[in-house]
C-alpha positions in Angstrom: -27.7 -1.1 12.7 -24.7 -2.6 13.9 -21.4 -0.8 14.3 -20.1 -3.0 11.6 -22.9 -2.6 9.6 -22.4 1.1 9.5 -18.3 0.7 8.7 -17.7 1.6 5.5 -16.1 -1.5 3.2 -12.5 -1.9 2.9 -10.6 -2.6 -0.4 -7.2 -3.1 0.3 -5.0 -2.4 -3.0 -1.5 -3.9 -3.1 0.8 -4.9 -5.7 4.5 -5.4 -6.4 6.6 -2.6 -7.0 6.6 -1.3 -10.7 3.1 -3.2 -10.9 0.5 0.1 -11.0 -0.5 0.5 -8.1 -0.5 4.1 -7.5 -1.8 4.5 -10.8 -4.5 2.5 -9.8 -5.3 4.1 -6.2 -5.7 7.8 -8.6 -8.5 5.8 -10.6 -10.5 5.1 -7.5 -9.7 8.2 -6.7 -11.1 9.7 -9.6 -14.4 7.5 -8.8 -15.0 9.2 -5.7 -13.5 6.3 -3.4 -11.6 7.6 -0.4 -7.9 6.2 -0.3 -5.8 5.9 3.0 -2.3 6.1 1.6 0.0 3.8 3.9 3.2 5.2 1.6 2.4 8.9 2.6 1.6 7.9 6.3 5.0 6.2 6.7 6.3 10.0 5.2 4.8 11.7 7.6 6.0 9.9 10.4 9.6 10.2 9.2 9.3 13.8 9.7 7.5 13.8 12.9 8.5 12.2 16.5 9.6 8.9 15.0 12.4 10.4 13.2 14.0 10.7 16.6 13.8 6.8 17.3 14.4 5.9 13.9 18.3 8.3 14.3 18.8 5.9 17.8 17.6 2.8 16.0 19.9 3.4 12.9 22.5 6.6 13.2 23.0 8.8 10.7 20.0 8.1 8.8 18.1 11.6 9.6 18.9 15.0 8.3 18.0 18.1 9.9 15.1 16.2 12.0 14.0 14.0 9.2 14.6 10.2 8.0 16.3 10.7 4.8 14.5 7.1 3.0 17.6 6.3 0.9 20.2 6.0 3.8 17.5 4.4 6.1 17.1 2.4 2.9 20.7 1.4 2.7 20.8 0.4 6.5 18.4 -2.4 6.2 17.9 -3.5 2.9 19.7 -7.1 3.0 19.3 -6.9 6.7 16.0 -8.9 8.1 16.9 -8.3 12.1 16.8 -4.6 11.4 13.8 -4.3 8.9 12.1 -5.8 11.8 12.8 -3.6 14.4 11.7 -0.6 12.2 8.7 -2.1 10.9 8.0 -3.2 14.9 7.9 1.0 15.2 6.6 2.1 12.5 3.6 0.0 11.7 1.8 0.2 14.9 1.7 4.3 13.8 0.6 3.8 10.3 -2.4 1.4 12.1 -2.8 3.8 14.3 -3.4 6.8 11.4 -5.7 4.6 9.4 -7.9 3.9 12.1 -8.4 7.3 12.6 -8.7 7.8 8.5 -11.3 5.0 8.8 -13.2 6.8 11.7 -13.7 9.8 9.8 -15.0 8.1 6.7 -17.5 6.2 9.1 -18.5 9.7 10.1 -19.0 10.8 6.7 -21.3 8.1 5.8 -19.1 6.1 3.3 -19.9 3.3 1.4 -16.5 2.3 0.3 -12.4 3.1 1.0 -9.3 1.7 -0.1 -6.4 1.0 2.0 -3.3 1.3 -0.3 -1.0 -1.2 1.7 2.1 -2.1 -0.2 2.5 -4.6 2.2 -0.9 -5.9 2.4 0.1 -9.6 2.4 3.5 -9.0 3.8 2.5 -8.1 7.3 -0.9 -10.2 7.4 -2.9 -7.0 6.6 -5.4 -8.9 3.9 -7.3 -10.2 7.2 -8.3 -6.5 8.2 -9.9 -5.9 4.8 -13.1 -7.1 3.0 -11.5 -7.4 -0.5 -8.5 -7.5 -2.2 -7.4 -5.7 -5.2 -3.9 -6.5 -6.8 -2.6 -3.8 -9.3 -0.3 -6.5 -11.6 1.3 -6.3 -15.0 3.8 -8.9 -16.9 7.1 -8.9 -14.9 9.0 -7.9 -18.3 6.8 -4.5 -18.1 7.2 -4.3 -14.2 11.1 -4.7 -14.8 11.3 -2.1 -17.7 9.3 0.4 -15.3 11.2 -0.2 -12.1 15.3 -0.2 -14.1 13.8 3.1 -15.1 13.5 4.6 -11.7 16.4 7.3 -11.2 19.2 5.6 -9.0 17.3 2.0 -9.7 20.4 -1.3 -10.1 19.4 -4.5 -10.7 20.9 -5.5 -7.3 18.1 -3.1 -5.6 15.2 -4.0 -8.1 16.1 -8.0 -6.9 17.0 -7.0 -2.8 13.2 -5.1 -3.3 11.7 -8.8 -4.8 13.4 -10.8 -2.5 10.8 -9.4 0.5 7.8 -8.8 -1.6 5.2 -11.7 -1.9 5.3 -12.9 -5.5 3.0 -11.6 -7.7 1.7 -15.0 -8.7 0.7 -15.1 -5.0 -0.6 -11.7 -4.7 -3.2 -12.5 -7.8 -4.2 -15.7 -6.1 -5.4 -14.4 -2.7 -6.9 -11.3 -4.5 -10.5 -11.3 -5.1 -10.1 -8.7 -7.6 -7.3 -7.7 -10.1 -6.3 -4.8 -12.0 -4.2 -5.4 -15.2 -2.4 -2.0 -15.5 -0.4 -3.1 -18.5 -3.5 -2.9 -21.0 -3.8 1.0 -20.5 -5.3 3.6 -18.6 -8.9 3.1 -19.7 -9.2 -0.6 -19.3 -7.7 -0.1 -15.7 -10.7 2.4 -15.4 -12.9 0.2 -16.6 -11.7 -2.6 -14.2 -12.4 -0.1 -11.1 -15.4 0.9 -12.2 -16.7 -2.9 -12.4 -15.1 -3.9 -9.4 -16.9 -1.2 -7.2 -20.2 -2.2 -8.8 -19.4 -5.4 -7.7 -18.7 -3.9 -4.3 -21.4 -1.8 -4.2 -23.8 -4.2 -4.6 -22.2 -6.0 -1.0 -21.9 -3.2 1.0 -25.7 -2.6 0.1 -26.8 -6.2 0.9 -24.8 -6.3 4.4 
């Protein structure tokens, strides 16, 4: 058996803020699916050595040793030379922590895992993966949801947009989608088929 061969199979779950896609990553989950969790990497390296780099990148955005996310938040939002320069240090580290995540499920004889990549399509990631899944809802329900987060404006809902891939886009490179506006057990049922579906390949490879 080849190395590949013996890799487990990759679903990379996006979507667009306000869209279900943690909601979604609980439901695999709850099926037994290992999930890497890019959002809770990048939280963890805000309170280890990066934190350091990140206060001489951008001043006054730690606290006591840690990033604090809203004022790094601030600092580059609206500002594409600096989002660059931290994603440049912080994605390599996030890779980095998959890979190992990745290892260890190879290890435990896995058949399937999900990389929850917010970013997926952002940052090229949907090459690394063997399928998509997109978490996606009406944008009238994704709106509601998102002006509902505490300290949510419409001027940081649209900034937020402005460098997400659409989710028109998102659905049409996915080979899978999740509709997380028809409720919790149709989104179940959704996973549930779509790692049948998967199943079945990871079996036949």
């Amino acid at each position: 058996m080849s190395a590949d061969a013996e890799r487990p199979l990759v679903i990379g779950l996006t979507g667009s803020i306000g869209m279900g896609k943690s909601t979604t990553a609980d439901l695999f989950r709850a099926e037994g699916v290992p999930v890497y969790d890019s959002d809770r990497a990048v939280h963890e390296i805000y309170r280890g050595p990066a934190a350091a780099r990140i206060e001489e990148m951008f001043p006054g955005t730690t606290s006591d040793g840690i990033v604090d996310r809203a004022r790094l938040a601030a600092r580059v939002l609206g500002d594409p030379e600096a989002l660059r320069r931290l994603e440049a240090l912080v994605h390599p580290l996030v890779a980095a922590e998959r890979d190992e995540f990745l290892e260890a499920c190879r290890r435990a004889v896995e058949r399937i895992v999900v990389f929850d990549i917010p970013l997926l399509f952002e940052i090229g990631a949907e090459k690394d993966v063997d399928a998509v899944v997109v978490a996606s809802a009406p944008a009238e329900i994704q709106r509601a949801r998102v002006l509902a987060r505490p300290g949510m404006t419409e001027e940081k809902f649209a900034a937020i947009l402005a460098k997400q891939t659409p989710d028109a886009e998102k659905r049409a490179g996915a080979d899978f989608v999740v509709h997380s506006d028809r409720g919790l057990d149709s989104a179940r049922q959704e996973v549930r088929l779509i790692l049948d579906a998967l199943k079945r390949r990871a079996t036949s490879r």
